[in-house]
N, C-alpha and C positions, 0 to 999 in steps of 0.2 A: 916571761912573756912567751919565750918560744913553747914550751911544755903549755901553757895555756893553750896557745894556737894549733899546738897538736890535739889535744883535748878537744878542743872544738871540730874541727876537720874528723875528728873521728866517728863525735859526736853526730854528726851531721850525715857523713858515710854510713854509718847506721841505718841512719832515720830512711834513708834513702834508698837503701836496700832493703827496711821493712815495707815501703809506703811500694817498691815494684811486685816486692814477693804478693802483696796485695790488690794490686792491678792486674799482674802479669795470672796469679789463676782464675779469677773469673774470664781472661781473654783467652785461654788457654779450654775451659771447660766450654765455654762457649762457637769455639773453633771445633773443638771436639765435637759438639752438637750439630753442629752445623756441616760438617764431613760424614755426621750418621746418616742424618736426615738425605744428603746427597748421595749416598749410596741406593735408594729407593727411585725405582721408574714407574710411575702412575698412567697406566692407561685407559684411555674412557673411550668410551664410543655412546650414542652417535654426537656427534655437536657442528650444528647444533643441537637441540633434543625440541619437539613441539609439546605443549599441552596434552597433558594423559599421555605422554613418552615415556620411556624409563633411558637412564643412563645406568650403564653397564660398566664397572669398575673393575681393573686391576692392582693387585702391587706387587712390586718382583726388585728381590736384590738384597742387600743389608742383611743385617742377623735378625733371629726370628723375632718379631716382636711381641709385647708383652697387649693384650686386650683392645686390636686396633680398632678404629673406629671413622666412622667418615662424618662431617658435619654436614648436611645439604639441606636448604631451604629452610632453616628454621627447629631440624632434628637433626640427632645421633643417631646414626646406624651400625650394625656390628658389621664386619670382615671377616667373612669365613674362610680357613684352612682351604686351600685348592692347587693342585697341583705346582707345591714348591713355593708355590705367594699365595694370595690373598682377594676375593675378590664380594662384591656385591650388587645386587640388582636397585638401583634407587630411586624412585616413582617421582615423577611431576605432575602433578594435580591437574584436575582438566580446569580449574578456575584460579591457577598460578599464575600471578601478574607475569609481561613478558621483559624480558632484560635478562641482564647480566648477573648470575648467580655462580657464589663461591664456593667450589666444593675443597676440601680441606682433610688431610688426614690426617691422623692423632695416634698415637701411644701411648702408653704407659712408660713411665723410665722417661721421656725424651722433652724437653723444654718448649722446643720449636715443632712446628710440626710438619711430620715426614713427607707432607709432598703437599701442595695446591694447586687449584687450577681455576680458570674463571669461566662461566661456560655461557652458554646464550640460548635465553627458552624463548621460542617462538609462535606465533599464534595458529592454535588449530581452526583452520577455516571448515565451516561445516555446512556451509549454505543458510536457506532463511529458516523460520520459526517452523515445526511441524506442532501439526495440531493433533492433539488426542483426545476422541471421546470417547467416553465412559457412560456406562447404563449407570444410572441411581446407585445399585446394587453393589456394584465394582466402586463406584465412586463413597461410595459409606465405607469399605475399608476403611479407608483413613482415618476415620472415627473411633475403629475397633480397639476396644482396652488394652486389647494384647500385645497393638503395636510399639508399645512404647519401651515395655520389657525385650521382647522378642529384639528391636532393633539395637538394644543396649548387647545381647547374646550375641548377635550376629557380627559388632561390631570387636567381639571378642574372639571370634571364630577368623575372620580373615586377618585377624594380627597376631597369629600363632605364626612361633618362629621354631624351626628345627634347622639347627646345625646342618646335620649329612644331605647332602646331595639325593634326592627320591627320582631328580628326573631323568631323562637319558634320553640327550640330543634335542634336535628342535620340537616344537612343542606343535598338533598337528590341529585344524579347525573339526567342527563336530559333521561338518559336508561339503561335499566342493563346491555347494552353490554362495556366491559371494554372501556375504553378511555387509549390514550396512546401521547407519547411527547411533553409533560409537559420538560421544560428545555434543551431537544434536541437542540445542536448544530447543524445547516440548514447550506446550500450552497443554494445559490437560482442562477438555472443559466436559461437565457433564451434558450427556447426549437429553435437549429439550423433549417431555411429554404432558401435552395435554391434562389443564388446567393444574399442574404443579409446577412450582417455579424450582428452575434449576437450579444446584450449590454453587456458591463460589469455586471459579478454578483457581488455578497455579502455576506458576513457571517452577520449569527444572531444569537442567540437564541431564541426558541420557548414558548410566555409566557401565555402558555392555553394551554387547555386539547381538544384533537381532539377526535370526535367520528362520525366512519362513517357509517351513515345513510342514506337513500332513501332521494329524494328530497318530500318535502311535509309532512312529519314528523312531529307530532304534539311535539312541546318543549314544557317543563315543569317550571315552574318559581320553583328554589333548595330549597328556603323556600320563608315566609312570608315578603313582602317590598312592597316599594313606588317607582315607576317609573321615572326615572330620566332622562331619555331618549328612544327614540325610531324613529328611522329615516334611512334613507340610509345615509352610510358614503362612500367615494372613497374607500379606503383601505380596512375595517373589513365589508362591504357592510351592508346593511340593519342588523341593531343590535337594543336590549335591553338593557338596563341597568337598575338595581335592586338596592335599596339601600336599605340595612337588619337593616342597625343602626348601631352607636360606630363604624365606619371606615370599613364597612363590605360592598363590592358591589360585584356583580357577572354582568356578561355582558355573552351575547347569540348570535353570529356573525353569516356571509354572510346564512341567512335567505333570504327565497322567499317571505316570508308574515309577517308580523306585527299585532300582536293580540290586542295588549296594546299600551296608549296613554301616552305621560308622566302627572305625577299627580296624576295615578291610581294608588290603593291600591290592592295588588294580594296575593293571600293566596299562602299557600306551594300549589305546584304541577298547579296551573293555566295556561292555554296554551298560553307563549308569544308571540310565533311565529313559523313559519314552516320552517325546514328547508331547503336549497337553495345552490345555487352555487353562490353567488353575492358579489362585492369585487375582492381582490385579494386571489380569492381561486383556487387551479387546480381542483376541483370537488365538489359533491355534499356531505359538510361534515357540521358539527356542533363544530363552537370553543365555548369552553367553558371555561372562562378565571374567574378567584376571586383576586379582590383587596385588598388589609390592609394595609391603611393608604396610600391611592395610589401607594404602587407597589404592584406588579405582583404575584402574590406567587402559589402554587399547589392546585389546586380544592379541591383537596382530603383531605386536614388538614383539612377539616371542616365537613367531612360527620359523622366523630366519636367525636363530642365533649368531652374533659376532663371535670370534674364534675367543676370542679372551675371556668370555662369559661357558666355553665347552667343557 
């Protein structure tokens, strides 16, 4: 009996030493992960962030990570190399419902992920409807065959992503005279002529910053980049396009002249092109449009960089 009862007690003592060795390392890998993760400080700015904002990301701390990445709104975004940590520009759409959104960051190698934070997009108020009319002429664009290709290119043009760093420091506007509707809500109706009946219009939103200038105006490239394009398009007429690096483009529309070839390297303030009336413009103005991540966001998040984004 007694040699039994040791058998058993032994038995048992075992079992009970396999059943923590099997608890105790998932609690232990899991701890582990959870001390990586806590090594990592996430800084964001602004928050909250309005419609057509960007938030501005850091990450600082822990060992280097493996392929980081941030979840926001609905995408994956990369995290570039930057001074010791990690950081990225990440757009909010100018037609982003408003509330509470998660942004989240991720590795490679790590379970949990290395930081979150919950942020709050707010509504960009823009005033009432602005109305645009269009001659027939301008208004038939939209018809044209070419748009359809053209804006599939285009949409491939401002979601080019380069690694290194092209820009340097804050980003500057094309003149000091203010620019204005950014976000505006348009009606675009064709301008009525005698005995032809006008095309149906259209509601939009306006995603670039107008500023109106004399035709022949020398445009400034906002900062330092690589040329990504430069051509006559149907719609935006003769344009630039600028790639600053890490998801950053700026584009310069219906232009009379074209300064720049794509492949050239342009310093801050170099002159891209002249302003025009070309495209579907009603006058002689300068759209001035910035990318992040391929959409559309407000010129002006970028002429004051936050220190975490330098």
């Amino acid at each position: 009996m007694g040699r039994r009862y040791t058998q058993i007690n032994a038995d048992q003592t075992a079992g009970h030493l396999r059943l923590s060795a099997f608890i105790c390392v998932p609690l232990i890998w899991l701890v582990a992960a959870q001390v990586q993760a806590a090594e990592w400080k996430l800084s964001v700015q602004p928050a909250p962030v309005p419609q057509g904002g960007i938030v501005f990301v850091r990450l600082e701390g822990g060992r280097t990570p493996d392929q980081p990445t941030c979840e926001w709104l609905g995408h994956k975004y990369s995290l570039y190399p930057a001074g010791g940590g990690y950081r990225a520009a990440l757009p909010v759409d100018r037609l982003q419902k408003v509330g509470l959104a998660a942004l989240v960051v991720r590795a490679a190698g790590y379970q949990q992920p290395l930081a979150t934070r919950n942020l709050s997009v707010v509504a960009l108020h823009t005033g009432p409807i602005e109305v645009i009319r269009l001659t027939p002429e301008r208004m038939a664009l939209n018809q044209d065959p070419r748009v359809e290709e053209e804006s599939k290119r285009l949409r491939q043009i401002v979601r080019t992503q380069s690694p290194q760093q092209l820009w340097k420091g804050d980003f500057s506007p094309p003149t000091d005279q203010p620019g204005h509707n950014f976000g505006k809500q348009r009606r675009y109706l064709e301008v009525a002529r005698k005995g032809r009946k006008a095309a149906p219009g259209w509601m939009s939103y306006h995603r670039g910053t107008d500023f109106s200038l004399p035709p022949g105006t020398p445009v400034p490239a906002a900062n330092a980049g690589r040329v990504l394009a430069a051509e006559p398009f149907v719609l935006p007429g003769n344009a630039v396009f600028l790639d600053h690096g890490q998801g950053l483009i700026t584009a310069y529309m219906h232009l009379s002249e074209i300064k720049v070839k794509p492949g050239d390297t342009v310093s801050p303030g170099q002159i891209v092109g002249l302003t025009g009336n070309t495209g579907r413009a009603t006058g002689p103005h300068l759209h001035w449009a910035l990318y992040v991540q391929g959409v559309s966001v407000n010129p002006t998040t970028v002429l004051h960089l936050p220190d975490l984004f330098r």
